[in-house]
PDB file of N, H, CA, C and O in Angstrom:
ATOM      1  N   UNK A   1     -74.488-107.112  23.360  1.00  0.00           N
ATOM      2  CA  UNK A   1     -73.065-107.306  23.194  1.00  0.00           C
ATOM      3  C   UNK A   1     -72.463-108.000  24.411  1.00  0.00           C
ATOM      4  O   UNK A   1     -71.811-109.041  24.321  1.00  0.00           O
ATOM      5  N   UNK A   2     -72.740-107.312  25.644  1.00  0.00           N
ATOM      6  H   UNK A   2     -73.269-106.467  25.717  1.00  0.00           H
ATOM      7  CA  UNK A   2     -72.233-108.017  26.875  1.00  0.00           C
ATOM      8  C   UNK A   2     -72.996-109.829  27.235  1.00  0.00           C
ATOM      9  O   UNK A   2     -72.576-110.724  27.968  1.00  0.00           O
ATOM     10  N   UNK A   3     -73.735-109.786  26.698  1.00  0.00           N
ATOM     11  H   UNK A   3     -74.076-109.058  26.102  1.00  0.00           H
ATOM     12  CA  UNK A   3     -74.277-111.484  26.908  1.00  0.00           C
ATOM     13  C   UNK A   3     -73.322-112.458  25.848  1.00  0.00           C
ATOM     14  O   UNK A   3     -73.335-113.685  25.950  1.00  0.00           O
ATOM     15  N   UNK A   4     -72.483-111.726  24.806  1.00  0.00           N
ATOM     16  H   UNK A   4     -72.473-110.730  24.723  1.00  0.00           H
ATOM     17  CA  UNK A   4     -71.686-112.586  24.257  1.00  0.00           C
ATOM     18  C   UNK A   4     -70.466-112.273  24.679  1.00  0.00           C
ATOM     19  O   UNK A   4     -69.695-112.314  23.720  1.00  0.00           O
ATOM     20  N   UNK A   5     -69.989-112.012  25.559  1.00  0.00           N
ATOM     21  H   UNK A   5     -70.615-111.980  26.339  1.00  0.00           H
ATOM     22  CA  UNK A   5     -68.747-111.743  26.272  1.00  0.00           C
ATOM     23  C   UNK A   5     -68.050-113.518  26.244  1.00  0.00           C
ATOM     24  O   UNK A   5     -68.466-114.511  25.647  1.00  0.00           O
ATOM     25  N   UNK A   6     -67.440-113.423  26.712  1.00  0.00           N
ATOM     26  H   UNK A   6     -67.103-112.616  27.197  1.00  0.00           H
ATOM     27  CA  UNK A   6     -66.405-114.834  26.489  1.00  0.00           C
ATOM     28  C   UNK A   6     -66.293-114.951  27.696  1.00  0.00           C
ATOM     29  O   UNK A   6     -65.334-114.313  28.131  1.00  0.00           O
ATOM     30  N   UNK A   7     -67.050-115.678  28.689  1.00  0.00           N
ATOM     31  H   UNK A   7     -67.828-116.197  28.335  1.00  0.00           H
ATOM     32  CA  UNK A   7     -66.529-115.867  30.124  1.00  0.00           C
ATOM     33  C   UNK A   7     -65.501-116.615  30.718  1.00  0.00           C
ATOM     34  O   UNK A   7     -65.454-116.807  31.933  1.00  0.00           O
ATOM     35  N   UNK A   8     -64.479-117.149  29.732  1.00  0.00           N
ATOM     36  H   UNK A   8     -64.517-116.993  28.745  1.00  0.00           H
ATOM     37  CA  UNK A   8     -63.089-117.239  30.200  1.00  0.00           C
ATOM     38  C   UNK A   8     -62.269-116.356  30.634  1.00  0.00           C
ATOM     39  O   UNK A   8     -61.393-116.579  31.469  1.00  0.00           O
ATOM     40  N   UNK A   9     -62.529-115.112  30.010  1.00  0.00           N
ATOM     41  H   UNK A   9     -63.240-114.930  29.331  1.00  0.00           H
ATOM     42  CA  UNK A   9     -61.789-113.936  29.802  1.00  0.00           C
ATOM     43  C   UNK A   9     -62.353-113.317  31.492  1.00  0.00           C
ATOM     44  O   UNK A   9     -61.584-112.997  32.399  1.00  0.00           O
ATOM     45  N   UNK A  10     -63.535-113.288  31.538  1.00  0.00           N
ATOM     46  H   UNK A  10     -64.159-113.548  30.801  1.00  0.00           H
ATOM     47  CA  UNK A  10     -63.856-111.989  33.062  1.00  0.00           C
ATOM     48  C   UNK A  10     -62.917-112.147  34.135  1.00  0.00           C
ATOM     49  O   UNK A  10     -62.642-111.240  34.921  1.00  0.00           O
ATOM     50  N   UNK A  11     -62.340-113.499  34.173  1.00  0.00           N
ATOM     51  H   UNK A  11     -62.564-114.236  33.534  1.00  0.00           H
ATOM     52  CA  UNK A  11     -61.274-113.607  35.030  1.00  0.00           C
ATOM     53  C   UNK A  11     -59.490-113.235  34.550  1.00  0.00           C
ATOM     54  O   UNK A  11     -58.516-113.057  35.283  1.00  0.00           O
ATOM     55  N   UNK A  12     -59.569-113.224  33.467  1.00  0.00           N
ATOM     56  H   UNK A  12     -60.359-113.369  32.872  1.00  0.00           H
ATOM     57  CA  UNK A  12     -58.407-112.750  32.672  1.00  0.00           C
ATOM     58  C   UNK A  12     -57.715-111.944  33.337  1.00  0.00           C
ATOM     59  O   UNK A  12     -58.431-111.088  33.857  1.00  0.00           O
ATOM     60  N   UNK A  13     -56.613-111.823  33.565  1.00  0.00           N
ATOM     61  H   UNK A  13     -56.032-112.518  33.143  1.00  0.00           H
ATOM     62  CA  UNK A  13     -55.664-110.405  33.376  1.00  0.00           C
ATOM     63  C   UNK A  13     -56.114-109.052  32.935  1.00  0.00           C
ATOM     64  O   UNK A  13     -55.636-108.026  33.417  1.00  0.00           O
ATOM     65  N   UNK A  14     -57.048-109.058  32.004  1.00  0.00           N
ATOM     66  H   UNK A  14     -57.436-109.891  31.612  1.00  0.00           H
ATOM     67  CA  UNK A  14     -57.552-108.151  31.686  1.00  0.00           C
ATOM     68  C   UNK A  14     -58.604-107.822  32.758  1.00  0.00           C
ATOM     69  O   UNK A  14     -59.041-106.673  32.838  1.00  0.00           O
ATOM     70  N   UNK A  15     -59.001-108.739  33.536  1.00  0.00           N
ATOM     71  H   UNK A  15     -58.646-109.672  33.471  1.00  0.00           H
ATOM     72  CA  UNK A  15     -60.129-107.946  34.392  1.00  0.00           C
ATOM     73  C   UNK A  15     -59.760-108.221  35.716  1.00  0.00           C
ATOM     74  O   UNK A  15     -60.311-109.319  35.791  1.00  0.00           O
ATOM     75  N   UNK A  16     -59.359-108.096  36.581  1.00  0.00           N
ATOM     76  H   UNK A  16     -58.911-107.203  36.520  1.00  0.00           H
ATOM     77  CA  UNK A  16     -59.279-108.806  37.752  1.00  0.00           C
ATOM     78  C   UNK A  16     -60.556-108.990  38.775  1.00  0.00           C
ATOM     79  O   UNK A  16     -60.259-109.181  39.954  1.00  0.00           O
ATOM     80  N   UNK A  17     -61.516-108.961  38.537  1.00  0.00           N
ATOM     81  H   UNK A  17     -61.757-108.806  37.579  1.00  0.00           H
ATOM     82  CA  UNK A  17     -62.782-109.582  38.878  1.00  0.00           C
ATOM     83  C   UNK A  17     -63.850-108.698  39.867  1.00  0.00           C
ATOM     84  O   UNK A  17     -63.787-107.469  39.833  1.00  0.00           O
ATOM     85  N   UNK A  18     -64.434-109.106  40.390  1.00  0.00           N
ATOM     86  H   UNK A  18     -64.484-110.105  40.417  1.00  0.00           H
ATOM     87  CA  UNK A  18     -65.152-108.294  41.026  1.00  0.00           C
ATOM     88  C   UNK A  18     -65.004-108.055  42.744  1.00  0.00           C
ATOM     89  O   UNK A  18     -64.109-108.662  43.332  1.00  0.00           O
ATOM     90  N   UNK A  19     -66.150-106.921  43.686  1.00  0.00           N
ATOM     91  H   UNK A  19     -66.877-106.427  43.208  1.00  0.00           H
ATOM     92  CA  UNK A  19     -65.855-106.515  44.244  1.00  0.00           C
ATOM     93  C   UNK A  19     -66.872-107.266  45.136  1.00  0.00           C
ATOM     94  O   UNK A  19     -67.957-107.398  44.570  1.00  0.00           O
ATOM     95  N   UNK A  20     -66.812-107.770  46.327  1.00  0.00           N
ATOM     96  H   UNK A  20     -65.930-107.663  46.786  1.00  0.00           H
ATOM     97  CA  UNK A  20     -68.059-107.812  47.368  1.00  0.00           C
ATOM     98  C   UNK A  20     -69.197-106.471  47.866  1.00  0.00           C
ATOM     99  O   UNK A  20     -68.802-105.324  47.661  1.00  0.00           O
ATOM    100  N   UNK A  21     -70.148-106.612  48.307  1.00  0.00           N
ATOM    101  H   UNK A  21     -70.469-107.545  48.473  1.00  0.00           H
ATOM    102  CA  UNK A  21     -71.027-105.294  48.361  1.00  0.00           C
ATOM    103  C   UNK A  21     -70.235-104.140  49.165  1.00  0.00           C
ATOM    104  O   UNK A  21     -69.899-102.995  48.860  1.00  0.00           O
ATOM    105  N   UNK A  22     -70.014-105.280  50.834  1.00  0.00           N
ATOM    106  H   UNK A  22     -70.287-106.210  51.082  1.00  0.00           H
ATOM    107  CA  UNK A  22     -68.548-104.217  51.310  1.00  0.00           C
ATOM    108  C   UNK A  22     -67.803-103.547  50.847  1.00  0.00           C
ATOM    109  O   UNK A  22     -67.877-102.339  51.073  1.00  0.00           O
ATOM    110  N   UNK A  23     -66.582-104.182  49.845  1.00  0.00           N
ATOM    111  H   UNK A  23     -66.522-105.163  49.662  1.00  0.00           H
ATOM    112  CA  UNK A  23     -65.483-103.747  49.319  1.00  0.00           C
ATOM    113  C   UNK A  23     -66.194-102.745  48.642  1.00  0.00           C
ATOM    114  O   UNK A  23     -65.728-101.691  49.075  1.00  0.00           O
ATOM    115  N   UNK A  24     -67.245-102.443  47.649  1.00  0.00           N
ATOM    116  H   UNK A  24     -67.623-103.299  47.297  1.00  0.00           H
ATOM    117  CA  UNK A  24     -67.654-101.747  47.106  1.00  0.00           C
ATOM    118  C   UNK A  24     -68.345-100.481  48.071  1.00  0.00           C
ATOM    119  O   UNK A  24     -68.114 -99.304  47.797  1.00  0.00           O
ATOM    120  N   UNK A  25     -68.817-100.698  48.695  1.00  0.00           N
ATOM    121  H   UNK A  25     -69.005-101.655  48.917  1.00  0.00           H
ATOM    122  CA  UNK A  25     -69.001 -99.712  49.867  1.00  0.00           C
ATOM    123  C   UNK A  25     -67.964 -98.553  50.375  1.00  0.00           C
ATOM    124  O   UNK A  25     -67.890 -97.326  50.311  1.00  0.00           O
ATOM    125  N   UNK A  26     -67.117 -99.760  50.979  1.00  0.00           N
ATOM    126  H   UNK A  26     -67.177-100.757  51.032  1.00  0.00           H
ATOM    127  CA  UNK A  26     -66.235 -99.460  51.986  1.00  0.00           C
ATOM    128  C   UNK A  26     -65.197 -98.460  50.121  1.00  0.00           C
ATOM    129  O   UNK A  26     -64.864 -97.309  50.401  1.00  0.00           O
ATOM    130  N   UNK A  27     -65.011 -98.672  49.371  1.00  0.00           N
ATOM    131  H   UNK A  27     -65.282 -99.608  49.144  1.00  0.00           H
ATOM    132  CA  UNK A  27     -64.456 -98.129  47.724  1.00  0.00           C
ATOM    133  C   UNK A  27     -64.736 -96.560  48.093  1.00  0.00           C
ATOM    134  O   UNK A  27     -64.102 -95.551  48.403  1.00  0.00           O
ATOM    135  N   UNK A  28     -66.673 -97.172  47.763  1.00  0.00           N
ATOM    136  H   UNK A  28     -67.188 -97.991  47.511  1.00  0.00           H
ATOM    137  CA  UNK A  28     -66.617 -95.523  47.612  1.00  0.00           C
ATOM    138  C   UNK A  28     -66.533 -94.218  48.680  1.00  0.00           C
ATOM    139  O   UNK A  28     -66.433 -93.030  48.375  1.00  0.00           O
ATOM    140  N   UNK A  29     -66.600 -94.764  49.915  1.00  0.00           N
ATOM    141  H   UNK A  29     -66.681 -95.729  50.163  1.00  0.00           H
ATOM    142  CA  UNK A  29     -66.041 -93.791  51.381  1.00  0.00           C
ATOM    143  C   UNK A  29     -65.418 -93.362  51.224  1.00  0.00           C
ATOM    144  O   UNK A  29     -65.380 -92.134  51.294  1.00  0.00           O
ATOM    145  N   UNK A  30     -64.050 -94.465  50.743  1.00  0.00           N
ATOM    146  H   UNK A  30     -64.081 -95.463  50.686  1.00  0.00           H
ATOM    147  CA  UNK A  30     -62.628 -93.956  50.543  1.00  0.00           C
ATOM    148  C   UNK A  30     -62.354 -93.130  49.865  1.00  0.00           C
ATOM    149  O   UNK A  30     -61.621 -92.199  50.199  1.00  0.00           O
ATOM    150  N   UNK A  31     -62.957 -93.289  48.572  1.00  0.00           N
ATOM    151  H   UNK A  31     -63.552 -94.045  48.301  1.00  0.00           H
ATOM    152  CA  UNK A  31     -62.628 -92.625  47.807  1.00  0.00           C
ATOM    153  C   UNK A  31     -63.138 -90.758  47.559  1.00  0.00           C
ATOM    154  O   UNK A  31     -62.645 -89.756  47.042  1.00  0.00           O
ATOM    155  N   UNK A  32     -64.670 -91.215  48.448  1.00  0.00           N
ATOM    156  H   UNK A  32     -65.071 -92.029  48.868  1.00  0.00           H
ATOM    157  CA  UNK A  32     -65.169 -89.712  48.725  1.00  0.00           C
ATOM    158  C   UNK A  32     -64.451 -89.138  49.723  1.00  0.00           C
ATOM    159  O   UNK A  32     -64.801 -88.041  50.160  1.00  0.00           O
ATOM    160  N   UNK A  33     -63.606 -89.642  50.107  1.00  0.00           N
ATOM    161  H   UNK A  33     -63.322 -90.533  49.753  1.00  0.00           H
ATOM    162  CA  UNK A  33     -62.808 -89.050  51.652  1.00  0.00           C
ATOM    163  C   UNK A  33     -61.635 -88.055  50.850  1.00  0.00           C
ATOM    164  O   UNK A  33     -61.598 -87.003  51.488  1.00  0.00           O
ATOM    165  N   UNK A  34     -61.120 -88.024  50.233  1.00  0.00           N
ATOM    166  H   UNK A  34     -61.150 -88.879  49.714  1.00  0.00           H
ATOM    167  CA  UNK A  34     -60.465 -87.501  49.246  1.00  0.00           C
ATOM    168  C   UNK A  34     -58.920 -87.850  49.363  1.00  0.00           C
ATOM    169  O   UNK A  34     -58.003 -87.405  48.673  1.00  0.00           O
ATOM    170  N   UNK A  35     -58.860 -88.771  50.425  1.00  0.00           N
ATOM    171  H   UNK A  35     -59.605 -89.133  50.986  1.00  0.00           H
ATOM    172  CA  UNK A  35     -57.264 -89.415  50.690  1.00  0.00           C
ATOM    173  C   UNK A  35     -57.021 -90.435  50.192  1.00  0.00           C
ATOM    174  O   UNK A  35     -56.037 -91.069  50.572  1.00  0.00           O
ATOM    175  N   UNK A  36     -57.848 -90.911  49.178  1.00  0.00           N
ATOM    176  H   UNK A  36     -58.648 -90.397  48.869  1.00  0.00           H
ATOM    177  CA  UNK A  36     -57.251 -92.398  48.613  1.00  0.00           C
ATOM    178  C   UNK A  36     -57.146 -92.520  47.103  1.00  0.00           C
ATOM    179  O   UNK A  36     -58.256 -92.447  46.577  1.00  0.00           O
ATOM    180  N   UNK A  37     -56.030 -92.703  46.150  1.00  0.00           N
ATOM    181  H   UNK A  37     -55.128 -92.762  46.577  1.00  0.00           H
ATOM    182  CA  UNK A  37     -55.809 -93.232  44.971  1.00  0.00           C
ATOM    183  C   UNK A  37     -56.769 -94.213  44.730  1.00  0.00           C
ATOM    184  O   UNK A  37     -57.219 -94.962  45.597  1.00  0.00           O
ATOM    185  N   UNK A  38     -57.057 -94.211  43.656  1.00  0.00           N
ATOM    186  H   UNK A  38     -56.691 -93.603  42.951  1.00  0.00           H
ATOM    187  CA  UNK A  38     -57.887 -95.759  43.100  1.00  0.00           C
ATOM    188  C   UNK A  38     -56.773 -96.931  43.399  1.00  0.00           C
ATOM    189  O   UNK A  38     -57.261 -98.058  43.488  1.00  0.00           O
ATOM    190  N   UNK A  39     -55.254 -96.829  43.580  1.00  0.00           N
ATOM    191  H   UNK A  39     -54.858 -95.914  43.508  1.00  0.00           H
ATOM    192  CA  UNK A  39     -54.446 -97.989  43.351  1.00  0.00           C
ATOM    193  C   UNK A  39     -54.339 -98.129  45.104  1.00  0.00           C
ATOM    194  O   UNK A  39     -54.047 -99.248  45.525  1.00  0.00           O
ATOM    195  N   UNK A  40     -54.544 -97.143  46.002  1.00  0.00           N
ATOM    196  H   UNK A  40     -54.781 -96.234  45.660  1.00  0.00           H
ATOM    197  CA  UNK A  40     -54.092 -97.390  47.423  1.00  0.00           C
ATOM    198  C   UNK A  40     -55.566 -98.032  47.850  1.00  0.00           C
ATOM    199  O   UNK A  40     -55.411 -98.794  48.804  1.00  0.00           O
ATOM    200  N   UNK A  41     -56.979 -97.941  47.409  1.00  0.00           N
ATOM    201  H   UNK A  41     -57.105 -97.322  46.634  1.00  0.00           H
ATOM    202  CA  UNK A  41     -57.924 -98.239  47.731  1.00  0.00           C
ATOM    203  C   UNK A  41     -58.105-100.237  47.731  1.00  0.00           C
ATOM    204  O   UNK A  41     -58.435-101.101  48.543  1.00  0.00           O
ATOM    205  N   UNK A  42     -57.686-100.179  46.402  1.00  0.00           N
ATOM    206  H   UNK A  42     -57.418 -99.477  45.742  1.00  0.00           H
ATOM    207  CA  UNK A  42     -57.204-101.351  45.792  1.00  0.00           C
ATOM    208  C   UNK A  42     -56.350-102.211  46.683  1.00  0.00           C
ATOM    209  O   UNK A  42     -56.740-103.351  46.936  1.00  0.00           O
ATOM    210  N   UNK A  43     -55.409-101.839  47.097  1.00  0.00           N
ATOM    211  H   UNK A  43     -55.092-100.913  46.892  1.00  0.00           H
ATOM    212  CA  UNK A  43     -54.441-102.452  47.447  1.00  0.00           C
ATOM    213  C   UNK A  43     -54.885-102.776  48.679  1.00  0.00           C
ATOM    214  O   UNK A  43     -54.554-103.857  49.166  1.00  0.00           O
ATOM    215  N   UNK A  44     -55.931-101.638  49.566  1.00  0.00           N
ATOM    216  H   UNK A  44     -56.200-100.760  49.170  1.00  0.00           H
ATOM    217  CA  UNK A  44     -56.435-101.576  50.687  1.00  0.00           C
ATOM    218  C   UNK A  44     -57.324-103.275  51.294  1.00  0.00           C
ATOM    219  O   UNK A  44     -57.247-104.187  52.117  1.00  0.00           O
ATOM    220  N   UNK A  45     -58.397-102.559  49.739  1.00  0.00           N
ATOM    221  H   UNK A  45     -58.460-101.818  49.070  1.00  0.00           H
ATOM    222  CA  UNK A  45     -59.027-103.755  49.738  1.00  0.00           C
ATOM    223  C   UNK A  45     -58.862-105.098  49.239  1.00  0.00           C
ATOM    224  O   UNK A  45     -59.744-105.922  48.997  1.00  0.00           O
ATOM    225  N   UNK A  46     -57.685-105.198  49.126  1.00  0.00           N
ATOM    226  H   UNK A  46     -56.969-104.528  49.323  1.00  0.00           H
ATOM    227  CA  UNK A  46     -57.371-106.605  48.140  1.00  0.00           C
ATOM    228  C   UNK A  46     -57.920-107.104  46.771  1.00  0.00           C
ATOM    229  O   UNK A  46     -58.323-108.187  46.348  1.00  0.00           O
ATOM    230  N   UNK A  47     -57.737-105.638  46.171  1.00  0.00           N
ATOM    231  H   UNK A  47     -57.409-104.758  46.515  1.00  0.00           H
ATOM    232  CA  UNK A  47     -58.582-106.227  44.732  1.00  0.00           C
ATOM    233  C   UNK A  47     -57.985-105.275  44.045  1.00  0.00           C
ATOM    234  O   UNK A  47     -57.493-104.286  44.587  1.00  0.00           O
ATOM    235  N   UNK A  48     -57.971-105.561  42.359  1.00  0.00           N
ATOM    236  H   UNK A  48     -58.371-106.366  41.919  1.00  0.00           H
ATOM    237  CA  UNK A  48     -57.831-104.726  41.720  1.00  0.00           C
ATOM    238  C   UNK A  48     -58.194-103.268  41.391  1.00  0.00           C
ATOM    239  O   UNK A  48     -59.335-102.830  41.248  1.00  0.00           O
ATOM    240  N   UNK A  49     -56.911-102.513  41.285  1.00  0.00           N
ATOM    241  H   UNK A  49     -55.984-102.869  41.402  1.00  0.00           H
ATOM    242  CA  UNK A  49     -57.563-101.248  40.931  1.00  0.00           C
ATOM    243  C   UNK A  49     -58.242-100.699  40.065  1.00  0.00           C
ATOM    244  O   UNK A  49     -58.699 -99.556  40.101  1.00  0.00           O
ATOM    245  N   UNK A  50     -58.447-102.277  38.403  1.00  0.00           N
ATOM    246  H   UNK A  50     -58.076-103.205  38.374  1.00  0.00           H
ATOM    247  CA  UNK A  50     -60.094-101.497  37.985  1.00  0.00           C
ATOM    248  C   UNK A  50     -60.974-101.866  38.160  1.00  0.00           C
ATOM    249  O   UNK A  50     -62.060-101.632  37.630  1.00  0.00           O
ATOM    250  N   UNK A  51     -60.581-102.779  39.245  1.00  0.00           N
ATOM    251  H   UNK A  51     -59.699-102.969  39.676  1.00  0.00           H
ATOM    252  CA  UNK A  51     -62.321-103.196  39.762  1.00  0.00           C
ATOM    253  C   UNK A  51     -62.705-102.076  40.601  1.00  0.00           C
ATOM    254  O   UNK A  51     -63.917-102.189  40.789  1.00  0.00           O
ATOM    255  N   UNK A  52     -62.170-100.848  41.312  1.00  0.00           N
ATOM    256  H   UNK A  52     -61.186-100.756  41.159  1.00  0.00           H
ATOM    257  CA  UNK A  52     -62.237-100.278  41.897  1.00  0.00           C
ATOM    258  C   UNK A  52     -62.742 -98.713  40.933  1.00  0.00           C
ATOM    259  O   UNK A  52     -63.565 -97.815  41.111  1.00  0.00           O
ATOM    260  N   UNK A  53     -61.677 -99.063  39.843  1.00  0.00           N
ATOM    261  H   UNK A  53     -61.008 -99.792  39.698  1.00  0.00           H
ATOM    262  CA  UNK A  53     -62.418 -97.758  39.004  1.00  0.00           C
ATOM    263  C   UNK A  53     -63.902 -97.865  38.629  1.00  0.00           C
ATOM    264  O   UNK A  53     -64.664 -96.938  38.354  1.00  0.00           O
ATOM    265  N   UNK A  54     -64.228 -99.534  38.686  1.00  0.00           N
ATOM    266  H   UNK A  54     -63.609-100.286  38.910  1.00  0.00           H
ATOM    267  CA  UNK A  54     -65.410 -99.739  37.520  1.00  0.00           C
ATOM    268  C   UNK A  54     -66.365 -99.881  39.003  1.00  0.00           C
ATOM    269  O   UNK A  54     -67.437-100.399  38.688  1.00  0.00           O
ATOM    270  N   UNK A  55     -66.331 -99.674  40.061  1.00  0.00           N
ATOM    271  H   UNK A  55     -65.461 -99.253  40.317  1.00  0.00           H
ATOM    272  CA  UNK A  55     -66.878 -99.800  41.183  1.00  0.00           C
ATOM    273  C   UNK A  55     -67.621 -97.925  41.281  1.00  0.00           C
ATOM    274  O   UNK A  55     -68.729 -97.436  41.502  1.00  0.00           O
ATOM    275  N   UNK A  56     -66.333 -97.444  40.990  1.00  0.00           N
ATOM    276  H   UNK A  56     -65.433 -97.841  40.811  1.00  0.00           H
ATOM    277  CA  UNK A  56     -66.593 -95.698  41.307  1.00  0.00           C
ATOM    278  C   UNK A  56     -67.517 -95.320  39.955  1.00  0.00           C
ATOM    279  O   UNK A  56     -68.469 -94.542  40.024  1.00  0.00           O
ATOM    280  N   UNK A  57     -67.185 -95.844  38.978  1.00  0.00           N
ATOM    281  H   UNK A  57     -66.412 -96.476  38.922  1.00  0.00           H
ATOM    282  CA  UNK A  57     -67.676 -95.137  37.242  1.00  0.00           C
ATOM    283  C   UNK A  57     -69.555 -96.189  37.635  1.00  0.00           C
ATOM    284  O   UNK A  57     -70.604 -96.103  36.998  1.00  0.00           O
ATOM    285  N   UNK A  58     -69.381 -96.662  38.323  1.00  0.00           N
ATOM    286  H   UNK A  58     -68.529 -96.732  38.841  1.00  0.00           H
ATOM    287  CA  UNK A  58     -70.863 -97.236  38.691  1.00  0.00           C
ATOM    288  C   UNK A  58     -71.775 -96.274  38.878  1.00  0.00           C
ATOM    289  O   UNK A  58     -72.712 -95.777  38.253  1.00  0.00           O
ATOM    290  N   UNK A  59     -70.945 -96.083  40.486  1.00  0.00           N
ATOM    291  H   UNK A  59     -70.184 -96.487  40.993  1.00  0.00           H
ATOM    292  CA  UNK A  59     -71.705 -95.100  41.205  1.00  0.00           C
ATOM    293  C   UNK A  59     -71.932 -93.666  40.858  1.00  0.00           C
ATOM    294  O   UNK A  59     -72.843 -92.963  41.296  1.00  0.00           O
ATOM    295  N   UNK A  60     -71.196 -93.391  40.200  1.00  0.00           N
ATOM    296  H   UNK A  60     -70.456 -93.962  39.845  1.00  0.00           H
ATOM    297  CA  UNK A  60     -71.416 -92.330  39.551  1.00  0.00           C
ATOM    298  C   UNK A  60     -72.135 -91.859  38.608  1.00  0.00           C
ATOM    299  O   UNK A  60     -72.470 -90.679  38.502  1.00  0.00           O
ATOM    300  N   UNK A  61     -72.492 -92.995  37.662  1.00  0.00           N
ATOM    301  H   UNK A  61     -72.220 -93.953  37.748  1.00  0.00           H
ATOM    302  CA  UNK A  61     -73.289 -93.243  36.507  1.00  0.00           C
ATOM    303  C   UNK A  61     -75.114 -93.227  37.285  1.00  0.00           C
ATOM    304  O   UNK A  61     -76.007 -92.431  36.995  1.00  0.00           O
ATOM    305  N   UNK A  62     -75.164 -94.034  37.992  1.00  0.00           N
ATOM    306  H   UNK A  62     -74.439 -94.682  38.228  1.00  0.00           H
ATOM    307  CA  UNK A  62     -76.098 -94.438  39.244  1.00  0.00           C
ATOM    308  C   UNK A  62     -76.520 -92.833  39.543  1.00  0.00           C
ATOM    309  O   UNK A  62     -77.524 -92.372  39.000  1.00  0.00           O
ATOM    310  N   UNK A  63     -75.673 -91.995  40.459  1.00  0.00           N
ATOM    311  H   UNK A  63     -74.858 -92.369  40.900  1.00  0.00           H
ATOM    312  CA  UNK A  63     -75.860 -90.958  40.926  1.00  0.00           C
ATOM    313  C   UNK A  63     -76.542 -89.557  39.969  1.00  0.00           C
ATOM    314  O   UNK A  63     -77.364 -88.723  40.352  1.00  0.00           O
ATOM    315  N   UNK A  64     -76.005 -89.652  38.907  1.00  0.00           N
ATOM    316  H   UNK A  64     -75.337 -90.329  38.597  1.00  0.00           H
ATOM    317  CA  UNK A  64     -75.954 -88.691  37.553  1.00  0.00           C
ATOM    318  C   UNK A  64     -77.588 -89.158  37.268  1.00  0.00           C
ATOM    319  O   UNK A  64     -78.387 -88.223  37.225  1.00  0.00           O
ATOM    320  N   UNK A  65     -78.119 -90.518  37.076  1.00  0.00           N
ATOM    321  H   UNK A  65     -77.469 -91.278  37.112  1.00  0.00           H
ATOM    322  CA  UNK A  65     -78.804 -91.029  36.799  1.00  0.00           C
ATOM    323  C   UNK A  65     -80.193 -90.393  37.321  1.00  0.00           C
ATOM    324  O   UNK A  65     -81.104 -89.916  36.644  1.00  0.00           O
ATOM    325  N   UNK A  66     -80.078 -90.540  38.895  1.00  0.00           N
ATOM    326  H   UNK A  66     -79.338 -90.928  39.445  1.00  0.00           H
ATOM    327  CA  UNK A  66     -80.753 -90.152  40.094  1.00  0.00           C
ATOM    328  C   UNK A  66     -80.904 -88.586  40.243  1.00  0.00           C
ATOM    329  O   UNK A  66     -81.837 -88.013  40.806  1.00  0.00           O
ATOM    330  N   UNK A  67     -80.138 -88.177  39.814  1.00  0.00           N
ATOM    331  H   UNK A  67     -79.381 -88.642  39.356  1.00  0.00           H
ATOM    332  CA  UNK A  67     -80.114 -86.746  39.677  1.00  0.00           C
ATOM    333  C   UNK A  67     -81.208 -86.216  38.447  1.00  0.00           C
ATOM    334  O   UNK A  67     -82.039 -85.315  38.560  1.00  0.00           O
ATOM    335  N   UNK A  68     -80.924 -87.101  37.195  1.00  0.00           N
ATOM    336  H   UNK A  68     -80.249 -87.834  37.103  1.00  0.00           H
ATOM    337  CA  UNK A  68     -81.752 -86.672  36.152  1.00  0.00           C
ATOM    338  C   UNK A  68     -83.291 -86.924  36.402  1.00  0.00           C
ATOM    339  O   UNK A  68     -84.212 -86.303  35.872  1.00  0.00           O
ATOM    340  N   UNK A  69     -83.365 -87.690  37.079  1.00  0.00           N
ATOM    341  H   UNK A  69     -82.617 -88.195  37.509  1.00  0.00           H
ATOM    342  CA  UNK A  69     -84.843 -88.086  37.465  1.00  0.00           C
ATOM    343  C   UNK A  69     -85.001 -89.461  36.704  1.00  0.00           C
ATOM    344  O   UNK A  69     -86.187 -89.787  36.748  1.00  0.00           O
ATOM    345  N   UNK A  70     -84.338 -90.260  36.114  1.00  0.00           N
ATOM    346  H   UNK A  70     -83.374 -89.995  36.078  1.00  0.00           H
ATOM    347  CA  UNK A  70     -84.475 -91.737  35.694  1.00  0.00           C
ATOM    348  C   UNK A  70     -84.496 -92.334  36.677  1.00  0.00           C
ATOM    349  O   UNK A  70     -84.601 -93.561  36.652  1.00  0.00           O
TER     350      UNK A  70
END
């Protein structure tokens, strides 16, 4: 399904794009620190706040993953 995505759109309004490895890093600190909103993280890092959700729902997925033994 995702290989027929419409790649006009990933830049859309609907997505505001992606994160550098940093920004994604430096995301989830913040966010494990327990002082940062997804929208103050965002704003922190100069990027959207669902690139920031879809940054955290990563790692988390990742982590859960690692945990199960996959």
């Amino acid at each position: 399904m995702l290989d027929r995505a419409d790649p006009r759109r990933a830049t859309s309004s609907a997505m505001s794009g992606r994160m550098d490895d940093r920004q994604a890093l430096a995301a989830i600190v913040l966010w494990n620190s327990g002082h940062f909103d997804t929208a103050d993280i965002g704003e922190l890092l100069k990027v959207g706040e669902d690139a920031v959700c879809r940054t955290l729902h990563a790692a988390r997925t990742i982590v859960a993953g690692a945990a199960d033994g996959r």
